[in-house]
C-alpha positions as a Markdown table, in Angstrom:
| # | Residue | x | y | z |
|---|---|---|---|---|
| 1 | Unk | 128.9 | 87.7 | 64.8 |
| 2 | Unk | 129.5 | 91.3 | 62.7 |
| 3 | Unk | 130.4 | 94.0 | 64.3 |
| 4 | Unk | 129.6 | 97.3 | 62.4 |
| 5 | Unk | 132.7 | 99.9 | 62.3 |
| 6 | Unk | 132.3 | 103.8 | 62.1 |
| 7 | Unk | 129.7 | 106.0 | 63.4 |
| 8 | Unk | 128.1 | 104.8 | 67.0 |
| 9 | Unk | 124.8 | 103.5 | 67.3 |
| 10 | Unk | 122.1 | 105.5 | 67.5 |
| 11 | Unk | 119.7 | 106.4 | 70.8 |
| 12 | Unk | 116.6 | 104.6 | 71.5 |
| 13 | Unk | 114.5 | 104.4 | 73.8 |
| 14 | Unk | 112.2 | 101.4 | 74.0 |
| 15 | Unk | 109.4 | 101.5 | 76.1 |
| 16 | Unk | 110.5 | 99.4 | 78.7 |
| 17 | Unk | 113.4 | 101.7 | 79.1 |
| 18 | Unk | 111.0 | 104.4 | 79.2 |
| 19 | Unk | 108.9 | 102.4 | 81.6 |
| 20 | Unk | 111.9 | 101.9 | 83.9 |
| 21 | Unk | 113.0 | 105.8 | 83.5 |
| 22 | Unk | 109.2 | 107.0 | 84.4 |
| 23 | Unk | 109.4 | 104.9 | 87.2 |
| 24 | Unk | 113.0 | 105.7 | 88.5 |
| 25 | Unk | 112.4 | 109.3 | 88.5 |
| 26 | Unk | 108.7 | 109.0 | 90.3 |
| 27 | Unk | 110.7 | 107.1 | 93.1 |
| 28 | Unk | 113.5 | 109.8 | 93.2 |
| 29 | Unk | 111.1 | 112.1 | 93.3 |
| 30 | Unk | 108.9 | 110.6 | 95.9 |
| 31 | Unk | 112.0 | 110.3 | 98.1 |
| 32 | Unk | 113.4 | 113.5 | 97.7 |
| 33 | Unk | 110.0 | 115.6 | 98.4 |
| 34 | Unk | 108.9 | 113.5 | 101.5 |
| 35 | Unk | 112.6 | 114.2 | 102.8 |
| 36 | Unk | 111.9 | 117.7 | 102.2 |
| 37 | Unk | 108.5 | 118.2 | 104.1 |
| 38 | Unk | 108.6 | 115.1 | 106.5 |
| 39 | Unk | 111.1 | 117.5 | 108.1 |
| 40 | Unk | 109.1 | 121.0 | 106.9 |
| 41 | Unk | 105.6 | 119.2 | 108.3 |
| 42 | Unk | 107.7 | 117.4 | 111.2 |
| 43 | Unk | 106.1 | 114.1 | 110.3 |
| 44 | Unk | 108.6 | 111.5 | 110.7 |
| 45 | Unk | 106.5 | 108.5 | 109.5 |
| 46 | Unk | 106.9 | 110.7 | 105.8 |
| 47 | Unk | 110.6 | 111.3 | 106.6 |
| 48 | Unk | 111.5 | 107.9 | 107.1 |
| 49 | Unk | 109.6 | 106.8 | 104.3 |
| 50 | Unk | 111.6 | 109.4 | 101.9 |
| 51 | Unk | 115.0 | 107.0 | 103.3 |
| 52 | Unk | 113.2 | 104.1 | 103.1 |
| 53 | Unk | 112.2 | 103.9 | 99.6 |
| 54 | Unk | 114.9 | 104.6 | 97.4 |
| 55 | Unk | 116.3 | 101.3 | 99.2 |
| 56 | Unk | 113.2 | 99.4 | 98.4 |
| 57 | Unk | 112.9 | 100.2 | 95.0 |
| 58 | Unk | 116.8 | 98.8 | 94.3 |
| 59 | Unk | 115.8 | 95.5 | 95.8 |
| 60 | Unk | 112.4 | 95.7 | 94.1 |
| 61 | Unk | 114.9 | 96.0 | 90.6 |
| 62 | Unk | 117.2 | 93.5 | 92.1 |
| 63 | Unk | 114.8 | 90.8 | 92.7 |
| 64 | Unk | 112.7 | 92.0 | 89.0 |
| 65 | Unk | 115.9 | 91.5 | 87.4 |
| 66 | Unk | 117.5 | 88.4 | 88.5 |
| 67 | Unk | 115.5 | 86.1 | 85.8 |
| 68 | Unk | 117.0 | 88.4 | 83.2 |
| 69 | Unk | 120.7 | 87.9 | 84.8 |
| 70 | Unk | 120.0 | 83.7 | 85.0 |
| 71 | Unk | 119.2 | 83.8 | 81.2 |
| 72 | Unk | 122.3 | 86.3 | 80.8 |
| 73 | Unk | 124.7 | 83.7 | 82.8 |
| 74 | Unk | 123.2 | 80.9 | 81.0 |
| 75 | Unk | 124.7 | 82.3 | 77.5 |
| 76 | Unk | 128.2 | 80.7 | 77.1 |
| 77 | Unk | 130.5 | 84.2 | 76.8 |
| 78 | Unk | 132.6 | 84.0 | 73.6 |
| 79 | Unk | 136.5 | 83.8 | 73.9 |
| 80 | Unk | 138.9 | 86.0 | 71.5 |
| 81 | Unk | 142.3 | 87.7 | 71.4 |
| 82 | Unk | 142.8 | 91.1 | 72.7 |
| 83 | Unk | 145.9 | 93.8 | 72.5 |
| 84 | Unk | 146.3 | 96.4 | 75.0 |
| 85 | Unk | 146.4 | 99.2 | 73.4 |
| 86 | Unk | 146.6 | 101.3 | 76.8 |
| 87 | Unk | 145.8 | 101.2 | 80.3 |
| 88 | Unk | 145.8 | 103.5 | 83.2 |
| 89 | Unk | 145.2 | 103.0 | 86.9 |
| 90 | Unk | 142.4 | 105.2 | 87.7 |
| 91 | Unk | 141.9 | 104.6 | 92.1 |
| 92 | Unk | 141.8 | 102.3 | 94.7 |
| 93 | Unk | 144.1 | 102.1 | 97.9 |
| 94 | Unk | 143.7 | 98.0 | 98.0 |
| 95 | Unk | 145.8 | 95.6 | 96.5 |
| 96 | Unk | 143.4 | 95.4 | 93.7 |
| 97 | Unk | 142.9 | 99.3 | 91.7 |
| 98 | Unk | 140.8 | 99.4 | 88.9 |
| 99 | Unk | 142.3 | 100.2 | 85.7 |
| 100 | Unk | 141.0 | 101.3 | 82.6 |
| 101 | Unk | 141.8 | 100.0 | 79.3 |
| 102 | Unk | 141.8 | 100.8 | 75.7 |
| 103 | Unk | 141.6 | 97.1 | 73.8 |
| 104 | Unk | 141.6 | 95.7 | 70.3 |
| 105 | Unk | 139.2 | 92.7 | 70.3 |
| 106 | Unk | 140.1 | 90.2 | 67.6 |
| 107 | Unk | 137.2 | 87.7 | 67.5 |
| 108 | Unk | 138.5 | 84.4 | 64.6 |
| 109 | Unk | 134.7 | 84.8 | 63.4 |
| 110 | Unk | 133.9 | 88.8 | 63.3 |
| 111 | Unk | 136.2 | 91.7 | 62.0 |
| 112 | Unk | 138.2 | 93.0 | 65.1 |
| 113 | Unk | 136.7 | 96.3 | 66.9 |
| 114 | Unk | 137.9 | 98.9 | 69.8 |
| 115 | Unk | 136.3 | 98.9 | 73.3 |
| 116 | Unk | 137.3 | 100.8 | 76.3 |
| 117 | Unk | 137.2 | 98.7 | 79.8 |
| 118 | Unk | 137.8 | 98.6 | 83.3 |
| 119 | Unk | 138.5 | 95.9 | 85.7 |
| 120 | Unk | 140.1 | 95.2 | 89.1 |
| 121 | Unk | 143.8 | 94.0 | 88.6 |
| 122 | Unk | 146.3 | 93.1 | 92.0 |
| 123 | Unk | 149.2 | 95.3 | 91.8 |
| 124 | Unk | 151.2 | 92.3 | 91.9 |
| 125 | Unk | 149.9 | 90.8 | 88.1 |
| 126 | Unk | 149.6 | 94.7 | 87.0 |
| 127 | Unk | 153.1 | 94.2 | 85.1 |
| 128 | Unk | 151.7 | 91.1 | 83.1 |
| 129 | Unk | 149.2 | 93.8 | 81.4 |
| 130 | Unk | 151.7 | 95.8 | 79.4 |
| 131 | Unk | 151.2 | 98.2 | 76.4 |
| 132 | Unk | 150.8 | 96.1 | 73.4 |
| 133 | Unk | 150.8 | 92.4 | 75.1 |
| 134 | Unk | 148.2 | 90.0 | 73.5 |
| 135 | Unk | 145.3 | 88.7 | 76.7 |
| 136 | Unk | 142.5 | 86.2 | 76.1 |
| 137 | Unk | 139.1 | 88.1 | 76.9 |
| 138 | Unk | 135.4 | 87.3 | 77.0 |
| 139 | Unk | 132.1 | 88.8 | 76.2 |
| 140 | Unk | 128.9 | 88.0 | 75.9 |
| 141 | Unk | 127.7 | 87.3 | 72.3 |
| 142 | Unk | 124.8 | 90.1 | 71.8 |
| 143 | Unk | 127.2 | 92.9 | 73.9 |
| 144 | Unk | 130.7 | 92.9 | 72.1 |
| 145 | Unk | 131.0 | 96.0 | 74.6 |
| 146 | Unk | 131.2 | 93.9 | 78.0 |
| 147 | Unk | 134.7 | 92.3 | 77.6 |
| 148 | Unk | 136.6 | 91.2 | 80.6 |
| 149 | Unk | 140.4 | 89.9 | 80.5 |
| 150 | Unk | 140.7 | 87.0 | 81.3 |
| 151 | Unk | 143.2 | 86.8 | 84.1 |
| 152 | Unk | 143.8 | 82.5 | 84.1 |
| 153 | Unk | 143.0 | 81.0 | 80.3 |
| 154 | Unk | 142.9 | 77.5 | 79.3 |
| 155 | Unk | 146.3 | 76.3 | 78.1 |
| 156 | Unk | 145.1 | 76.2 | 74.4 |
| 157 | Unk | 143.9 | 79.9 | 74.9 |
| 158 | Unk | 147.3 | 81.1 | 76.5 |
| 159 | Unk | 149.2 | 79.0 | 74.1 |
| 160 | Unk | 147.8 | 81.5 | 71.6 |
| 161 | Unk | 148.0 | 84.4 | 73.4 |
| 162 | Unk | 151.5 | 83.8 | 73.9 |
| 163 | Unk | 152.4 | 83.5 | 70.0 |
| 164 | Unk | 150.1 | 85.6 | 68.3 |
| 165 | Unk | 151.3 | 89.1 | 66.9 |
| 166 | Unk | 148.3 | 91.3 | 66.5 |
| 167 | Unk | 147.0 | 94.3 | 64.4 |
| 168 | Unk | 145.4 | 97.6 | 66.1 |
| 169 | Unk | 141.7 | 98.2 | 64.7 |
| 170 | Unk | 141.1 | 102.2 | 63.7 |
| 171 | Unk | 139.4 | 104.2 | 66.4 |
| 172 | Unk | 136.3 | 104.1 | 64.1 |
| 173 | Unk | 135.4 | 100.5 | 64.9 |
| 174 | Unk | 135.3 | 101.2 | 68.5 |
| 175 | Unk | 132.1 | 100.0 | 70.0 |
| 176 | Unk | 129.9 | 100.8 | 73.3 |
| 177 | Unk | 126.6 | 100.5 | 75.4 |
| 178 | Unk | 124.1 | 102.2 | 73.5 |
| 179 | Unk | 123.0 | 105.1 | 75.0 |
| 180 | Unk | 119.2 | 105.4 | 76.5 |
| 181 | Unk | 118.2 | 108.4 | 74.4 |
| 182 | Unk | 116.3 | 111.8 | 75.3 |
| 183 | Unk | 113.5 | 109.7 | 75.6 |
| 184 | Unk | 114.6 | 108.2 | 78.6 |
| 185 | Unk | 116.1 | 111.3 | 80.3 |
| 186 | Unk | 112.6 | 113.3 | 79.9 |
| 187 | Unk | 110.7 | 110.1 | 81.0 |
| 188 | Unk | 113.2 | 110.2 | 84.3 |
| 189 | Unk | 112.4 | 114.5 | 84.5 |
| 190 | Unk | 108.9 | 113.4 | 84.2 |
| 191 | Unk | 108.7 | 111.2 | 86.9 |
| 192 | Unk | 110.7 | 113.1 | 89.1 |
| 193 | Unk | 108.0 | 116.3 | 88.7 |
| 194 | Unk | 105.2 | 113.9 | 89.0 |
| 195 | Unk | 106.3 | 112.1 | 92.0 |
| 196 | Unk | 107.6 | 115.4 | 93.8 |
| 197 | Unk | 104.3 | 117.0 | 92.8 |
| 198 | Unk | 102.3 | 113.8 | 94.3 |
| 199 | Unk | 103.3 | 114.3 | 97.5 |
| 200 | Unk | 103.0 | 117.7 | 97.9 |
| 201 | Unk | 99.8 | 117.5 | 96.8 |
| 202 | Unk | 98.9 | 114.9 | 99.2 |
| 203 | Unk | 100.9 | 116.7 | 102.0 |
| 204 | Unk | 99.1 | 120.3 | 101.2 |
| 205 | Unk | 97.2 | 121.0 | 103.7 |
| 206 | Unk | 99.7 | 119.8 | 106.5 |
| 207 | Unk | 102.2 | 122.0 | 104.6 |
| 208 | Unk | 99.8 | 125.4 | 103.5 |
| 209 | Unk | 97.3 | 125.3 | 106.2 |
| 210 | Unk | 99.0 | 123.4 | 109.3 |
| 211 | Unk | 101.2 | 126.4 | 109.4 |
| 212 | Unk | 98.5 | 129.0 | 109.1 |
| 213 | Unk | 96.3 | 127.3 | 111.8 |
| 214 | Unk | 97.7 | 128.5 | 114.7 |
| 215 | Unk | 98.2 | 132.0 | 113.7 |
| 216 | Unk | 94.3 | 131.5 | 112.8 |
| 217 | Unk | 93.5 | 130.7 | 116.1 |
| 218 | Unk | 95.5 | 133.1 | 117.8 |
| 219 | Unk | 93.8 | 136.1 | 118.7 |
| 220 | Unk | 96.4 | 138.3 | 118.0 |
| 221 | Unk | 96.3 | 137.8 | 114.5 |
| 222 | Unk | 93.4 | 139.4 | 112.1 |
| 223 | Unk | 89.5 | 137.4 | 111.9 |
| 224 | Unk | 88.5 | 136.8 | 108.5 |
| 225 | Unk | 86.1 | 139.3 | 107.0 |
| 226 | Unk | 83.3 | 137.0 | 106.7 |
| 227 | Unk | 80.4 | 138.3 | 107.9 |
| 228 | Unk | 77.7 | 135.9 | 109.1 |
| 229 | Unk | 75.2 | 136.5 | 112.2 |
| 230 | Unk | 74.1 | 132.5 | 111.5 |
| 231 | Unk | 74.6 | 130.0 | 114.6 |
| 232 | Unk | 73.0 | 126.8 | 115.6 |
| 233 | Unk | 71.5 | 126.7 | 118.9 |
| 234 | Unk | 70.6 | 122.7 | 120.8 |
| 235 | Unk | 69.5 | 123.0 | 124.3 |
| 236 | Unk | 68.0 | 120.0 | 126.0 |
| 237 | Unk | 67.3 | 120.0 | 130.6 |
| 238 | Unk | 70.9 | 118.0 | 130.4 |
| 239 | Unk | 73.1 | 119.8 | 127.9 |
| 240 | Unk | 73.3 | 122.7 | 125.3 |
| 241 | Unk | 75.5 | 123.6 | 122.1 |
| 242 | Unk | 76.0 | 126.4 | 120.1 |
| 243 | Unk | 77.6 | 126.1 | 116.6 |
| 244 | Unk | 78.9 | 130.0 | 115.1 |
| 245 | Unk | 78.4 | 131.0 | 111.7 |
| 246 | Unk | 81.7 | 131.0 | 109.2 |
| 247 | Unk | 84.0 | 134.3 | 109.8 |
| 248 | Unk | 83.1 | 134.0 | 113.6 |
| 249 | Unk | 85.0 | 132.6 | 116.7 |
| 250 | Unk | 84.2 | 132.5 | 120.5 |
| 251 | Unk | 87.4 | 134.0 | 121.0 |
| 252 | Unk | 85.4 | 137.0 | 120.1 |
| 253 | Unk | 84.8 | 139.8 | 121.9 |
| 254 | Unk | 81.1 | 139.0 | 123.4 |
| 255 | Unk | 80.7 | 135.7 | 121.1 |
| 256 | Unk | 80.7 | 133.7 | 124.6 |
| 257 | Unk | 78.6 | 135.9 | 126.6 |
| 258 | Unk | 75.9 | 135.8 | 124.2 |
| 259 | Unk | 75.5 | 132.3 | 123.5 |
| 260 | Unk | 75.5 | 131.4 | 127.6 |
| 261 | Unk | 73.4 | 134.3 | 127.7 |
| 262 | Unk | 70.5 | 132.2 | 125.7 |
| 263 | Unk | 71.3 | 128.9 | 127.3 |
| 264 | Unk | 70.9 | 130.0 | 131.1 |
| 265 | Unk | 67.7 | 132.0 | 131.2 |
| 266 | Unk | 65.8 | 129.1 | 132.7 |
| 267 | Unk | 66.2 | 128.4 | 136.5 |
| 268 | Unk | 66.6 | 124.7 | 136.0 |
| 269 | Unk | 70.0 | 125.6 | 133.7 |
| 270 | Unk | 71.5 | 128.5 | 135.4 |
| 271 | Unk | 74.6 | 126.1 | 136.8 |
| 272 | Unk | 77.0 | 124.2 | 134.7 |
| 273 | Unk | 79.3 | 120.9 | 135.3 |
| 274 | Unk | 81.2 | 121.9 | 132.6 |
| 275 | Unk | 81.4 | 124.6 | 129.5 |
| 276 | Unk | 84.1 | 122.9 | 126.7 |
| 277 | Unk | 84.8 | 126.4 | 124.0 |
| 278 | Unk | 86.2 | 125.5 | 120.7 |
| 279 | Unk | 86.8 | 127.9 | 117.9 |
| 280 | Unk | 83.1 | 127.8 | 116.5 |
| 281 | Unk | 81.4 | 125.2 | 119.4 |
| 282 | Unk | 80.3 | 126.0 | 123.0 |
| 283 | Unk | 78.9 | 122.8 | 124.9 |
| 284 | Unk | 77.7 | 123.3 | 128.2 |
| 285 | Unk | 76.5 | 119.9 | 130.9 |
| 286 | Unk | 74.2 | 121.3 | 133.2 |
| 287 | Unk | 73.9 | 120.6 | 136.5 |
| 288 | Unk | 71.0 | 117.9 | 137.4 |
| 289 | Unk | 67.9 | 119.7 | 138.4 |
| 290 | Unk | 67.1 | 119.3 | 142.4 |
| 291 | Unk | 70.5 | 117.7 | 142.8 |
| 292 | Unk | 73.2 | 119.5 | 144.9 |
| 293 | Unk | 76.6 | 119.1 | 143.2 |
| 294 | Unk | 79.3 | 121.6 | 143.0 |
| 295 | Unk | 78.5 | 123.2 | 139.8 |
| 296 | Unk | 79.2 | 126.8 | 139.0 |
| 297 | Unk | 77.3 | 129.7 | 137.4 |
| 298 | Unk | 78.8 | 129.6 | 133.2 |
| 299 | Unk | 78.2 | 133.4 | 132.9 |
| 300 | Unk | 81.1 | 133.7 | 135.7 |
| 301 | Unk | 84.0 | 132.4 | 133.2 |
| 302 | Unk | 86.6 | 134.8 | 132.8 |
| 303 | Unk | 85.4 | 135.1 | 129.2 |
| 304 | Unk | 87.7 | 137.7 | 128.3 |
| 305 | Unk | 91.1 | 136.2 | 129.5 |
| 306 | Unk | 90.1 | 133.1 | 127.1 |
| 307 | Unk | 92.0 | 134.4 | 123.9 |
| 308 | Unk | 95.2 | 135.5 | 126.0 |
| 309 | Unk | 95.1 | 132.2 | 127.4 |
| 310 | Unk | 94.9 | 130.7 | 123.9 |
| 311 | Unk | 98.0 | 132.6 | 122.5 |
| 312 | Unk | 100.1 | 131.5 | 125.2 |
| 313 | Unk | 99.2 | 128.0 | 124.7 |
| 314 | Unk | 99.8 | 128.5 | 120.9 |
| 315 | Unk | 103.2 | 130.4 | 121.3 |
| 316 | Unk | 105.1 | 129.2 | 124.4 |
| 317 | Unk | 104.0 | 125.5 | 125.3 |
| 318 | Unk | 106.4 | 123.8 | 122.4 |
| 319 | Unk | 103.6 | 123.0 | 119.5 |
| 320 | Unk | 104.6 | 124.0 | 116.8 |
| 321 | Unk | 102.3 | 124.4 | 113.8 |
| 322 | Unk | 99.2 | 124.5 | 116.4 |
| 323 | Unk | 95.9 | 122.6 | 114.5 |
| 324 | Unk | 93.4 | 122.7 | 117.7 |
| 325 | Unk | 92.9 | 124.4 | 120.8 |
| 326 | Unk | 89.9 | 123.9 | 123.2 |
| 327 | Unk | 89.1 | 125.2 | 126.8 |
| 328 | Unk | 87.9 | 123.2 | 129.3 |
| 329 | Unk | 85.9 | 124.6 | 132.3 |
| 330 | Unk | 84.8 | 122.2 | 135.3 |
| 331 | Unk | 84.5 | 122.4 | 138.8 |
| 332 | Unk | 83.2 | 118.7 | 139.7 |
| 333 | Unk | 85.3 | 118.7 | 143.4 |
| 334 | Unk | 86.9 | 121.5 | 144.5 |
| 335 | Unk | 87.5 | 125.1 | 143.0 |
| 336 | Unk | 86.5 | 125.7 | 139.5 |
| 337 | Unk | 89.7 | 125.0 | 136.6 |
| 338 | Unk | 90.1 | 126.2 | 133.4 |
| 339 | Unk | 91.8 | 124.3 | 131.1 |
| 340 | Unk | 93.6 | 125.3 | 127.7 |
| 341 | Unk | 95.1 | 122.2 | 125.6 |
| 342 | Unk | 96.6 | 122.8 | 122.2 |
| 343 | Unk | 97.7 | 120.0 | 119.7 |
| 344 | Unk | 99.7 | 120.3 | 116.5 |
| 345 | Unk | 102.4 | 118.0 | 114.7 |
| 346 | Unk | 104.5 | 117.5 | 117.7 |
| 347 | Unk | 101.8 | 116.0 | 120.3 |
| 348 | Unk | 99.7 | 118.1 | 122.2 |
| 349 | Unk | 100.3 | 120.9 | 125.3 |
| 350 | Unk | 98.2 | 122.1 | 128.4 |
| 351 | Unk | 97.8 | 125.1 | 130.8 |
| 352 | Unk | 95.6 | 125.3 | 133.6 |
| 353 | Unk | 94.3 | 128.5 | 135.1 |
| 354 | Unk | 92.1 | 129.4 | 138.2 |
| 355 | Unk | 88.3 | 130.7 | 137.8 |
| 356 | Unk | 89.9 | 134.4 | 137.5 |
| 357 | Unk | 92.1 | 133.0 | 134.3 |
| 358 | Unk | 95.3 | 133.4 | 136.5 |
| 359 | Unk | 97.4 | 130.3 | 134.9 |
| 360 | Unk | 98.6 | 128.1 | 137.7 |
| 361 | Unk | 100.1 | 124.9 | 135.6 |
| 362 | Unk | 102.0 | 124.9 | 132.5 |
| 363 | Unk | 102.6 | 121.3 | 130.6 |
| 364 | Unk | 104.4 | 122.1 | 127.0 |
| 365 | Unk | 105.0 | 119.6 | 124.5 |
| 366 | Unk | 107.4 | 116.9 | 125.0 |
């Protein structure tokens, strides 16, 4: 085997190393951002997946790169002469501290080259690896840079160690890993954008609009400036809906009383069973003709306590990040109930209020 002296190899980047960087830093980056806005969308499903996969990804590499290791092991390591040159004790609070050292390899079939180690020596044998004192090392043939001493040689191999007398090689010969190259770092920066970028992507609307949604719905804050007098309009002799235009809400000032105010003219449908009010959707169940059950008149909703009702189930129940509200209104037994239930990231909340809109129960999030 030769081993070239003077200047060190130079970087390269193959494209299975650039392969493995791409995909290293999309991982990293995957992790990293579904750390970040599992805990910004409170989704912890994405959170544990941000811990989770770093971890998988190692044994994925593990696993994929056990053949490689066999074939590795399988090679018979070549046996040569080394002198300590230095060493140093660089940690460790066991009986065993690593220590770094500065070696002159002296292969019989390959001019002799510098390498710098380190490798796990018990304090007790730490005074058998002196300055200058000849050890019998190994290496693999195709990676002069992976030497390990040798702490118990053969007798033939200590023999020699014991007599030999050996030259230092000039710090130009001294050999290493070489390095991945810029290639691979910018493949790892890639993947770590791309990977970051995936999720967010994937995550936007959770992350942009899940945080807008319930200051949309809140009637405190502004209505878009959409204008638009459209609505849908279904009425059948069991049920009705009406479906608002873009830039309009029942929350409204007069939204509600106009739409009941087409769906009740006829005798048959002037009582309800129930009125459910979403943000652009009023359903109504009427009451069965000739029948006499409960019922109540829809035009008697306390229409305009709806959006107060609304921002207090939106700002003090516990939801944070509020997607969807709707109001209930039924009176199947008893008096009439008006119920307000909000759900967002965190599970859902409920407040219940009398036919005036005077709230009587409060159930937050939990």
């Amino acid at each position: 085997m030769t081993i070239t002296s003077g200047a060190p190899r130079p970087a390269r980047s193959t494209p299975v190393a650039l392969a493995r960087g791409l995909l290293s830093g999309g991982v990293a980056g995957v992790s990293l951002a579904a750390l970040v806005v599992g805990a910004v969308i409170e989704s912890a499903p994405l959170f544990v997946t941000g811990l989770v996969l770093p971890a998988v990804y190692g044994l994925v590499f593990f696993l994929a790169g056990m053949p490689r290791r066999a074939r590795e092991a399988a090679v018979v390591p070549r046996t040569a002469l080394a002198v300590i040159e230095s060493r140093q004790a660089v940690g460790g609070e066991t009986s065993d501290v690593p220590v770094r050292f500065d070696l002159t390899v002296v292969p019989d079939d390959a001019p002799a080259y510098r390498v710098d180690i380190t490798q796990d020596i018990n304090l007790v044998d730490l005074p058998d690896y002196r300055p200058r004192g000849v050890v019998v090392v190994q290496y693999p043939p195709e990676r002069p840079w992976r030497v390990r001493i040798v702490k118990r040689p053969t007798p033939q191999w200590e023999e020699r160690a014991a007599s030999a007398r050996l030259d230092p090689a000039p710090g130009a010969a001294r050999v290493a890993a070489p390095p991945e190259g810029r290639g691979f770092g910018f493949a790892v920066l890639l993947g770590l954008l791309l990977g970051a970028a995936a999720v967010v992507l994937l995550f936007r609307a959770d992350l942009f609009d899940g945080a807008g949604a319930g200051t949309a719905k809140s009637p405190s804050a502004g209505r878009p400036s959409v204008s638009s007098t459209s609505s849908t309009t279904v009425v059948s002799s069991a049920s009705a809906t009406v479906t608002l235009g873009a830039g309009r809400s029942f929350l409204d000032e007069g939204e509600p009383g106009r739409a009941l105010g087409s769906l009740t003219q006829g005798a048959d449908t002037s009582r309800a069973l129930t009125v459910v009010v979403q943000e652009r959707l009023l359903s109504v169940v009427f009451s069965p003709a000739g029948t006499r059950t409960a019922g109540f008149d829809p035009r008697a909703l306390p229409y305009g306590r709806f959006p107060a009702l609304v921002e207090e189930a939106t700002t003090s129940l516990g939801v944070r990040s509020p997607l969807t509200w709707q109001i209930t209104a039924d009176r199947l037994t008893g008096p009439l109930t008006v119920r307000v239930v909000v759900t967002g990231a965190r599970g859902a909340a409920s407040l219940e209020a009398d036919g005036r809109g005077k709230v009587v129960r409060r159930t937050p999030a939990r």
